[in-house]
C-alpha positions in Angstrom: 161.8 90.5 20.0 158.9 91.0 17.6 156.6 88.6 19.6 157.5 91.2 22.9 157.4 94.4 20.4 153.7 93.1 19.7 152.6 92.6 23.1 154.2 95.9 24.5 152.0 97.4 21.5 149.1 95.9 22.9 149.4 96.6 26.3 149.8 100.4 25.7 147.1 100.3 23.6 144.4 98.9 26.3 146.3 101.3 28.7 145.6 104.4 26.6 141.5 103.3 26.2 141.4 102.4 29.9 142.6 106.1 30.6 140.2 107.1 28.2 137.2 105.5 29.8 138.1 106.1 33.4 138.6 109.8 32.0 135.2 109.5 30.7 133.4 108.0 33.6 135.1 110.5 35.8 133.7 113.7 33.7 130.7 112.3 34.1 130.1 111.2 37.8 131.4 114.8 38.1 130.0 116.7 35.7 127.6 119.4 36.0 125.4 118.2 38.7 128.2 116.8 40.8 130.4 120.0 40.7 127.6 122.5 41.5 125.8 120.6 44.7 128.7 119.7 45.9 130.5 123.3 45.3 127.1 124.6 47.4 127.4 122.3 50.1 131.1 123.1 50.7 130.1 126.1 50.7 127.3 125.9 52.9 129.9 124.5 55.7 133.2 126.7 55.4 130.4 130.0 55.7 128.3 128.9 58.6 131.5 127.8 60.6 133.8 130.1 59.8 131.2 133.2 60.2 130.2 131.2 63.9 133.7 131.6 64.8 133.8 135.0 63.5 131.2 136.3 65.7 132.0 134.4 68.6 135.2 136.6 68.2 133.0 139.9 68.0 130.9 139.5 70.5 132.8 137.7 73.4 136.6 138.7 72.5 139.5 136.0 71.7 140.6 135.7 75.3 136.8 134.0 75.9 136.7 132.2 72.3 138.3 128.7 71.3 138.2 126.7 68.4 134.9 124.7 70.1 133.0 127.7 68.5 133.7 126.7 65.0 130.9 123.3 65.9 132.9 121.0 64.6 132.9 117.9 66.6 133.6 114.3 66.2 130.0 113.0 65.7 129.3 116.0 63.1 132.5 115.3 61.3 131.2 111.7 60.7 127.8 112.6 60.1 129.0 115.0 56.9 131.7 112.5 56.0 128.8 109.7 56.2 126.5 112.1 54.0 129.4 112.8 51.4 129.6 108.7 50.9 126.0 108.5 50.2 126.0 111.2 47.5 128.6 109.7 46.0 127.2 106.0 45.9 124.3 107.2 44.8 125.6 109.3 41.8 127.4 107.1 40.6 125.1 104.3 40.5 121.4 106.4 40.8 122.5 109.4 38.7 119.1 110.9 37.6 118.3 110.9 41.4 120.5 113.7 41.9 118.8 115.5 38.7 115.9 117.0 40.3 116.7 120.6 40.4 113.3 121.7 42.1 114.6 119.5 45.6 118.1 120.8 45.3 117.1 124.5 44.9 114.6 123.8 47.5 116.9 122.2 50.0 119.6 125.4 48.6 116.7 127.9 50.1 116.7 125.9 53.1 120.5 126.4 53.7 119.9 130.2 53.6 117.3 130.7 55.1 118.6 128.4 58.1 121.6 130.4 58.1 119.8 133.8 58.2 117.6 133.1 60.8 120.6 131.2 62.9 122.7 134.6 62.3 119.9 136.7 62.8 119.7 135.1 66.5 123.3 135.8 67.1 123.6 139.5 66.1 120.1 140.1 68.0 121.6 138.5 71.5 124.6 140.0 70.7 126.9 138.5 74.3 123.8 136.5 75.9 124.3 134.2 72.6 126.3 131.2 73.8 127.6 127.7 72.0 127.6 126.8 75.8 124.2 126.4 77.6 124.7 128.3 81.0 123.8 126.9 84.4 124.6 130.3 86.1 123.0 133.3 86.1 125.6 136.4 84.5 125.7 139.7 84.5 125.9 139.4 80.6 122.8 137.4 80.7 119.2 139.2 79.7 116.1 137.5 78.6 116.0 138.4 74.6 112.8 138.9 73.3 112.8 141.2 70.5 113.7 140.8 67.2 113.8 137.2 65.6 113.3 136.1 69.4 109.3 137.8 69.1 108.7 134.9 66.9 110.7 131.9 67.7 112.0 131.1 71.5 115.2 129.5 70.1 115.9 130.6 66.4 119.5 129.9 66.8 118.7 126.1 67.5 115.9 126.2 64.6 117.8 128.1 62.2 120.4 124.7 62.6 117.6 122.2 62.0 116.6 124.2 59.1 120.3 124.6 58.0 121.3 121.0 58.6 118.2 119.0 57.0 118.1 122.0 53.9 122.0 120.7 52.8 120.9 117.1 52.6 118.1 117.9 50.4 120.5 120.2 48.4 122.4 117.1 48.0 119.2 114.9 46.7 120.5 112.5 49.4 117.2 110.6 50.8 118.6 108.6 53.3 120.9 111.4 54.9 117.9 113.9 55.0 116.0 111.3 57.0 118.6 110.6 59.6 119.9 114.7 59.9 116.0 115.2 60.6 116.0 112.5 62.9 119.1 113.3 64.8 119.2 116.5 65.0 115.6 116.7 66.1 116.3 114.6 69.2 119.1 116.4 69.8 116.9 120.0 70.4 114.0 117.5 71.8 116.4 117.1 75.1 118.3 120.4 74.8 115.9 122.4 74.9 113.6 121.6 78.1 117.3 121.0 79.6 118.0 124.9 78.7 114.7 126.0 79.6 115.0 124.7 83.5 118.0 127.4 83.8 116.2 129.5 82.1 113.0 129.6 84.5 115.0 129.6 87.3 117.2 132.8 86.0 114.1 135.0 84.9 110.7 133.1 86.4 107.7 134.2 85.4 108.6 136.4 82.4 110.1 133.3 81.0 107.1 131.5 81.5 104.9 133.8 80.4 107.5 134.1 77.0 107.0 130.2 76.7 103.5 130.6 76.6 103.2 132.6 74.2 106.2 132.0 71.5 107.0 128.5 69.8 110.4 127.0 70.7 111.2 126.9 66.9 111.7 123.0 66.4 108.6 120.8 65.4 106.8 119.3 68.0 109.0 120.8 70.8 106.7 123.2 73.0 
């Protein structure tokens, strides 16, 4: 009984200091750094959906507005879920990689102003803003040029790619901020000349003449 006494003992005793060091390992792959860029990000994503769905509501009334205006699809989904592994890989085993404040703050800037441009876009189109590009011409449906619109043809789409890149650098995650650039880039790179045929063929020359003369908002997209 002794001999069992002893080992019980024991056992407990490399229990207790392995909840001690998983206890300390924990506090700190989540200290500080962890908590606050990963607070921001979560954040970042419950405001820019929730106020989307928001003002969806405002502007085009419940009867016209679904959960699809919250954004949230399958391939986003992944790509945050896929951005949230990578931080924490990287934490955990490249932990002064996540330490330089300068790129998170920058990448933190990035998120707002993103956001403020995106909602600036919004309130500014008012019921000509859709999630939804349209193929027919509506009554609802006015070329917007003033505003945000005199300086960028599509700020709702560039305030996004500003958005979208800006949290990855927020998070210090290299690899993530390369592939949201990527992506979402050639995403706006076929959207936009798709848009832009209804677009002509709603308002003609005036939108011709507004593609001359204002940048579409996205890098190398004319």
């Amino acid at each position: 009984m002794s001999f069992l006494k002893d080992i019980f003992i024991d056992s407990e005793a490399h229990f207790v200091v392995l909840i001690v060091q998983s206890s300390s390992t924990f506090s700190e792959l989540f200290g500080y750094t962890a908590c606050r860029q990963l607070l921001q990000m979560f954040i970042s994503i419950i405001f820019f959906h929730v106020s989307e769905y928001i003002l969806a509501l405002v502007f085009h009334g419940k009867s016209n507005v679904s959960f699809k205006s919250l954004l949230i699809s399958k391939h986003y989904v992944l790509a945050m879920f896929c951005s949230l592994i990578e931080y924490l890989i990287e934490i955990y085993f490249f932990p002064g990689l996540k330490e330089y404040w300068w790129i998170s703050n920058f990448g933190l800037a990035m998120v707002v102003l993103g956001e403020i441009i995106r909602k600036l876009a919004i309130v500014t189109a008012g019921q000509a803003f859709t999630h939804l590009i349209k193929v027919y011409h509506e009554e609802n449906h006015q070329l917007v040029t003033n505003g945000i619109y005199r300086f960028v043809r599509h700020p709702g789409y560039c305030g996004f790619f500003i958005w979208s890149v800006g949290t990855q650098i927020m998070l210090c995650n290299p690899v993530s901020t390369i592939a949201f650039t990527v992506v979402v880039w050639k995403f706006f790179s076929g959207r936009i000349p798709y848009e832009e045929f209804f677009l002509k063929q709603f308002f003609g020359s005036d939108y011709e003449d507004y593609m001359r003369k204002v940048p579409s908002g996205i890098p190398l997209v004319r």
